[in-house]
C-alpha positions as a LaTeX table, in Angstrom:
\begin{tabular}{lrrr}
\hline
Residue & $x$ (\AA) & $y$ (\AA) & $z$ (\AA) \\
\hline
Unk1 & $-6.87$ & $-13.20$ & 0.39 \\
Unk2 & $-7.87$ & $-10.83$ & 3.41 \\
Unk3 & $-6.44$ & $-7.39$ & 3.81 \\
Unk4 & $-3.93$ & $-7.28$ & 6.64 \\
Unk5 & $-4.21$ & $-4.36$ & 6.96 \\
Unk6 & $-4.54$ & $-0.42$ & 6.09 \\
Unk7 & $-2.14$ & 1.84 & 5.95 \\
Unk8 & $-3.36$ & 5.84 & 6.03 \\
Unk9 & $-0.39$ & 7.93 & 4.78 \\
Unk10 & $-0.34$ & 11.94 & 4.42 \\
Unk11 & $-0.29$ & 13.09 & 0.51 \\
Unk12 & 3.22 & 14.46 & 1.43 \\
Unk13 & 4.89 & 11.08 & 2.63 \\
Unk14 & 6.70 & 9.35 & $-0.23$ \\
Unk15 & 5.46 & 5.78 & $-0.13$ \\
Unk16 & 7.19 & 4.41 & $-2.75$ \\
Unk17 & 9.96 & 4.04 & $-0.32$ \\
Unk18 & 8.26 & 2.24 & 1.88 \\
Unk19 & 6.73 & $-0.31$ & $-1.11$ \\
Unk20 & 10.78 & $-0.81$ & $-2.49$ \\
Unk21 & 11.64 & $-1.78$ & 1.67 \\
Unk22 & 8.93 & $-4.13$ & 2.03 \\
Unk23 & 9.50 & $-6.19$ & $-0.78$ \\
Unk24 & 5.94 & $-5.96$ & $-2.62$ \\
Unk25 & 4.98 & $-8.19$ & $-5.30$ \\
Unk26 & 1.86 & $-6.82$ & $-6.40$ \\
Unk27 & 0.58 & $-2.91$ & $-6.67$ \\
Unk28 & $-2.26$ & $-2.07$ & $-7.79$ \\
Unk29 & $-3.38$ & 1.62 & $-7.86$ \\
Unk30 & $-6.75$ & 3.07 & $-7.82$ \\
Unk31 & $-8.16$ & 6.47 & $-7.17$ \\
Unk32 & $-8.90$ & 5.96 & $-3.00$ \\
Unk33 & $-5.42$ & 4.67 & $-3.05$ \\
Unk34 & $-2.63$ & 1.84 & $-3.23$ \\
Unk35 & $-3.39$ & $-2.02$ & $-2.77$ \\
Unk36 & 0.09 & $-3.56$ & $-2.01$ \\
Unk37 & 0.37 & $-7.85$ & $-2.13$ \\
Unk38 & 3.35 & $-9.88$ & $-0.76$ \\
Unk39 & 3.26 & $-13.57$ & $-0.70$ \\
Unk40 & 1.26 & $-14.15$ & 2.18 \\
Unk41 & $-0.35$ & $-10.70$ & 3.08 \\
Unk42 & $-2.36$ & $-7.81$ & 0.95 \\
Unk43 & $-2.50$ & $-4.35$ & 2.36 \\
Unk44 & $-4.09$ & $-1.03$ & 1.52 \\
Unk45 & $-2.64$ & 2.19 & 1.17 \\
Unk46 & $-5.57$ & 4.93 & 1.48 \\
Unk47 & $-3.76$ & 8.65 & 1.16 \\
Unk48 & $-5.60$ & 11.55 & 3.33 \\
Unk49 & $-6.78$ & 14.59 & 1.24 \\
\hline
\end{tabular}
């Protein structure tokens, strides 16, 4: 599966929030970021330094 898309958040937004509203099925952390999954769409979650 494709990204759908990236998401660039500030280090100070709380994007947990934002994973528990959308319903995520899959997260997967790494150092650059977040890789969030839903049934039909994957998205990354890079933070800005």
């Amino acid at each position: 599966m494709e990204l759908s898309c990236i998401i660039y958040l500030r280090m100070n937004i709380n994007y947990r929030k934002i994973l528990i509203e959308s319903r995520i099925e899959k997260i997967m952390g790494f150092s650059g970021g977040v890789v969030i999954e839903g049934a039909k769409w994957k998205c990354l979650i890079k933070r800005f330094v």
